[in-house]
N, C-alpha and C positions, 0 to 999 in steps of 0.2 A: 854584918849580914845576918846574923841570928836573930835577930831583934827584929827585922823587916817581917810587918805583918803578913799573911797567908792569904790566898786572894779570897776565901771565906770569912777572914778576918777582916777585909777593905770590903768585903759585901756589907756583911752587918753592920759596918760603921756609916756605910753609906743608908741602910735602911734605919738606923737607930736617929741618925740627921734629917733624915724627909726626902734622902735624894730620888730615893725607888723604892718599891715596894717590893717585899719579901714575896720569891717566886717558890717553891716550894719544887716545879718543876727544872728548874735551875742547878737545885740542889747537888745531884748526879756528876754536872762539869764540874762546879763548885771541885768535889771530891777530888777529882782526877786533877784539876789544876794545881791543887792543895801536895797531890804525891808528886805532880813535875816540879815542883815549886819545892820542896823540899829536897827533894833527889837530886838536884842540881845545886843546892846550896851545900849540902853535906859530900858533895863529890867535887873538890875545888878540882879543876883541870891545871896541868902544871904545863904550861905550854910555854912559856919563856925561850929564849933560844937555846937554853941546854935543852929544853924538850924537845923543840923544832929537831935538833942536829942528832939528837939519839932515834928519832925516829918514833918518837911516842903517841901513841893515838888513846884516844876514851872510846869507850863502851856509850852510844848516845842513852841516856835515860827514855824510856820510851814513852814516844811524845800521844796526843790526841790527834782525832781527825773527828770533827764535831759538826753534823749533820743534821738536817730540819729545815721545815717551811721557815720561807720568812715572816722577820717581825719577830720572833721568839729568843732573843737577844743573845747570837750565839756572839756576834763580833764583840757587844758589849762585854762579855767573860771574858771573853779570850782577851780582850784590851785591857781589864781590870788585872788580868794576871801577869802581863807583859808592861805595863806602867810599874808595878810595886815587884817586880823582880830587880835584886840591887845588882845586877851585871852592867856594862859600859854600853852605851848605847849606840846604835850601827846607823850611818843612814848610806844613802848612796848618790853621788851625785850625775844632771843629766839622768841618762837614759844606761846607766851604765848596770844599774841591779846590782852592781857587786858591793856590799860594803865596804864603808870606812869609819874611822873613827872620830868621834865628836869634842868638841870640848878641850882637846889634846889629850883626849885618855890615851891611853894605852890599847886598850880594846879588847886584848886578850880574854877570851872566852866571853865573848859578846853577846848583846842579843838585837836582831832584826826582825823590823816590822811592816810589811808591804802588800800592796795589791798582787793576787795570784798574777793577775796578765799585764802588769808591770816588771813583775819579777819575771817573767818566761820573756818580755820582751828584751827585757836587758840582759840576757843571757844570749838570746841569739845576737844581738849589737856585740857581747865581747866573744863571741863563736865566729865573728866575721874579720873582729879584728885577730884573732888568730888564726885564718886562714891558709889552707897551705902546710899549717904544722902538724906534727903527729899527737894524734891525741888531743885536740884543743881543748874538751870536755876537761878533760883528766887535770891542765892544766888553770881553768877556769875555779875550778872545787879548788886545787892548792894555794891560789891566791889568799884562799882567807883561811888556811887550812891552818889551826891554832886558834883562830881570830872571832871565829863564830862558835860560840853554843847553840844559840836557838834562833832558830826560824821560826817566824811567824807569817803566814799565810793568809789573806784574808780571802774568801771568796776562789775557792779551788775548786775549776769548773771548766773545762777542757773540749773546746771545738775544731780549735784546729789540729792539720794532721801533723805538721813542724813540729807543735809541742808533741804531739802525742807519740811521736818516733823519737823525741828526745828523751821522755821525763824518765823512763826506764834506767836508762843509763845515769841520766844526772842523780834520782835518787839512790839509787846504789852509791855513787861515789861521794855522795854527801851524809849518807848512814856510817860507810866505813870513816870517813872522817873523823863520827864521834858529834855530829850534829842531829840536834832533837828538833823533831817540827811539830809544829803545833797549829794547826790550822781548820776555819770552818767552810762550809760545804752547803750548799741546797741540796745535793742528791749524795746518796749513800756510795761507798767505792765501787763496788760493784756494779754500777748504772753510770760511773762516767765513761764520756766518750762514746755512748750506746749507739750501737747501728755507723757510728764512724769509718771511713775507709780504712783497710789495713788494722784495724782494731789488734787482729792478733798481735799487733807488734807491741801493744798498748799494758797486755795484759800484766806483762811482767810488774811495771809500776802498781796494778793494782794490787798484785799479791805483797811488795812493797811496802806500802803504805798498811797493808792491813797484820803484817808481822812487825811494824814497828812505830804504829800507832794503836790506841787502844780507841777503837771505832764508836763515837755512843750517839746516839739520836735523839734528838730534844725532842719532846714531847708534850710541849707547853700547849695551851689552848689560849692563852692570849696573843695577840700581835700588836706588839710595842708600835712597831712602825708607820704599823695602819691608824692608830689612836692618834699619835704624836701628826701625823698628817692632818688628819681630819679633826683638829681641835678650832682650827679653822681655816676659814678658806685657802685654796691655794692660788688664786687667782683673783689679781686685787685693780682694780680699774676704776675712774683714769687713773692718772699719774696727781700729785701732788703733796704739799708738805709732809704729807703724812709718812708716802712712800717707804722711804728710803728706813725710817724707824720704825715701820710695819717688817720689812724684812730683817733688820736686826733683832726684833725679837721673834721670828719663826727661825733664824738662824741659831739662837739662844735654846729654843726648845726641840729642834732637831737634832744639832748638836751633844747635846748633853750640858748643856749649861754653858760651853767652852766662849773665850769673847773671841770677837774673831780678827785675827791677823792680819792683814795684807800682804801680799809674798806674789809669786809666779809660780806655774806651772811649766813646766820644758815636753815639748814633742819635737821630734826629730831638731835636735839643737834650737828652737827659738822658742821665746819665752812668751809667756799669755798669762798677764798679771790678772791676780784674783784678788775678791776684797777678803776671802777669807777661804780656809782650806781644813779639812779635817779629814779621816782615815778614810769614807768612802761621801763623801760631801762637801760639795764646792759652791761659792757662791761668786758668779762675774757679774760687772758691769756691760749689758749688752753692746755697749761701743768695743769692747776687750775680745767680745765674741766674733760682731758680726761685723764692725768698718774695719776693716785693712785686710791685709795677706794672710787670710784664712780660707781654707779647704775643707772638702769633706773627709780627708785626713785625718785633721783637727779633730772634726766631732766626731769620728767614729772613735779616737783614741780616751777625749773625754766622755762617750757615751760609754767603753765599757770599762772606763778607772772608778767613774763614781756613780753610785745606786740612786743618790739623790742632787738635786741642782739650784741652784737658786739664780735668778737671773732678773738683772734691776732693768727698768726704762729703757724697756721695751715698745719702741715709738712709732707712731702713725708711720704708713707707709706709701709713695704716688711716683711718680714719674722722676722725682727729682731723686730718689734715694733707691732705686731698681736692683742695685747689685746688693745692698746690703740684707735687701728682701729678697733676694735669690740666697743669701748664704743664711739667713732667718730659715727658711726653707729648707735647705738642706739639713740642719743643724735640730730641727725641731724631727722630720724622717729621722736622724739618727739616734736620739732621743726615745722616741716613737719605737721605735724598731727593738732598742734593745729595753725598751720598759724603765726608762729612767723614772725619776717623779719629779716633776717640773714644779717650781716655787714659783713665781715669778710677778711683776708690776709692770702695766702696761697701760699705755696712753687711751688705750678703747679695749671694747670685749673683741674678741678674735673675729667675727664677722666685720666688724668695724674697722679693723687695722690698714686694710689694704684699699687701695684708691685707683691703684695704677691700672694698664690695661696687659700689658706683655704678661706678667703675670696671674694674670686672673684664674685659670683654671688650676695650677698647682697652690695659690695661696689657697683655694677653696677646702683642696685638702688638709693646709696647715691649719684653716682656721677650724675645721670640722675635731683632726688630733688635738687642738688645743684643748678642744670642749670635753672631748673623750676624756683626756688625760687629769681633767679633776672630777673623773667619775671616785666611788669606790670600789666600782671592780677594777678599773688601771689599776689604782694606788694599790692593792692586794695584791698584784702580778708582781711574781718573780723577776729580780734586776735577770738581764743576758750578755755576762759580763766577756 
């Protein structure tokens, strides 16, 4: 573990190679990743089951809460420092949010990595499955109690009132734990949840987070996100050979270089296979999307997991194919609504798409969003996760 470079250390190597350019704005997380990333390796937690049984708990190292417009690469740091961290790696399966460990490790003093409102979802999924008992919360934090070190958060950003009458309590009993969070934000602590019902109940979390995070705001003047979009188009028509390898390589430069995998996605237990998946960026086959037993369910869960979308052969539409042009529809409002940024390949330009009659007044508006949605001002909006 002492050998593992620092995540200033995987910066520079990444800029001395051509991966990215040296932000100079940057610098600041840099820092602070730099003292979590050390304070956690010079403090092994002894949590084995003589530790479990004597009752031994860690002081959490105190983590970041990393704030700023988007496009100013806050998820990129924060991933750069949670990749080259040598701890066992946590994932969770399902809808469950709680981790487990990979690999067969061991897991002991872990670290996990998740969407903000995947992580509050799967918390309330294992608050239901302990219904009825005293304490569930208390007992939720002890499942991994040992087992996690660090939390990693991406996209902490709080609309509903369920989270916001829980996180209070859940962070508390995840600080006394001896777990460090490390998570970024579009809006600063003190402005989440603004104007929400019940707020007061809210507020405790934020005094929370800001005694045991060190709060910094990015201040960068470029937007990665917005360049990496607009290098070129996002909206590629008709359909043909080219397609399918046009999107491989926007999925390449969205990404981060990453190739991309094939796997599923899970919402409420059924699976919705993707041809590739990354921390806040998916890319479907529009048949994966829109033919079969899909709900607005569905897209509002994938509209607020991932920031960006990529979505292949996307196909003329008439009388013979009506329902998959109603769930197109749905799917593209949800989209639409919470500011995603739509990638996608399509048989015609979006006035062109639609043939049918039942639908003709709401495709009007789909095809109007579609056009919207490869403006520069969309692509600039804030995800609404």
């Amino acid at each position: 573990m002492d050998g593992a470079p620092t995540p200033s250390q995987s910066y520079a190597r990444g800029v001395a190679q051509g991966q990215w350019q040296d932000d100079p704005a940057q610098h600041p997380a840099l820092a602070e990743l730099d003292r979590i990333h050390a304070a956690l390796l010079s403090t092994p937690v002894e949590n084995g089951f003589l530790g479990r049984l004597l009752g031994r708990k860690l002081e959490p190292v105190k983590g970041l809460y990393y704030w700023g417009e988007v496009g100013r690469g806050k998820t990129f740091l924060v991933d750069l420092f949670y990749d080259h961290l040598p701890l066992p790696t946590w994932s969770a399966s399902g809808r469950t949010g709680v981790p487990h460990a990979q690999d067969g490790q061991s897991g002991d003093g872990g670290k996990y990595r998740t969407h903000f409102h995947r992580f509050m979802r799967g918390v309330h999924d294992r608050l239901r499955q302990h219904a009825g008992e005293s304490d569930p919360l208390a007992k939720i934090v002890r499942e991994v109690r040992g087992k996690l070190r660090v939390l990693v958060l991406d996209e902490f950003f709080v609309t509903d009132i369920g989270d916001a009458m829980l996180l209070a309590r859940l962070l508390d009993r995840m600080f006394a734990e001896g777990v460090t969070l490390v998570t970024t934000s579009n809006t600063a602590p003190e402005n989440l949840y603004r104007d929400g019902l019940q707020r007061a109940g809210f507020l405790p979390a934020i005094d929370l987070l800001q005694r045991h995070c060190v709060v910094l705001r990015s201040d960068g003047e470029e937007d990665y996100r917005l360049r990496a979009l607009t290098r070129s188009p996002v909206y590629r028509a008709p359909l043909d050979e080219g397609s399918d390898a046009w999107l491989a390589s926007r999925w390449r430069e969205l990404s981060g270089g990453t190739d991309a995998q094939p796997g599923n996605i899970e919402i409420d237990s059924r699976k919705i296979p993707v041809r590739a998946r990354g921390k806040s960026i998916a890319w479907f086959d529009f048949a994966a999307l829109c033919e079969g037993p899909r709900g607005t369910t569905d897209y509002i869960e994938v509209a607020r997991e991932f920031n960006t979308l990529l979505l292949g052969d996307i196909p003329r539409f008439d009388a013979l194919n009506e329902d998959a042009a109603r769930r197109f529809v749905n799917l593209i409002d949800e989209l639409y609504d919470r500011h995603v940024n739509l990638v996608c390949t399509a048989a015609g330009l979006p006035p062109a798409l639609y043939s049918g009659t039942r639908l003709q007044g709401a495709f009007e508006r789909t095809a109007s969003r579609l056009i919207e949605m490869q403006s520069a001002e969309y692509l600039a909006t804030q995800h609404k996760a």
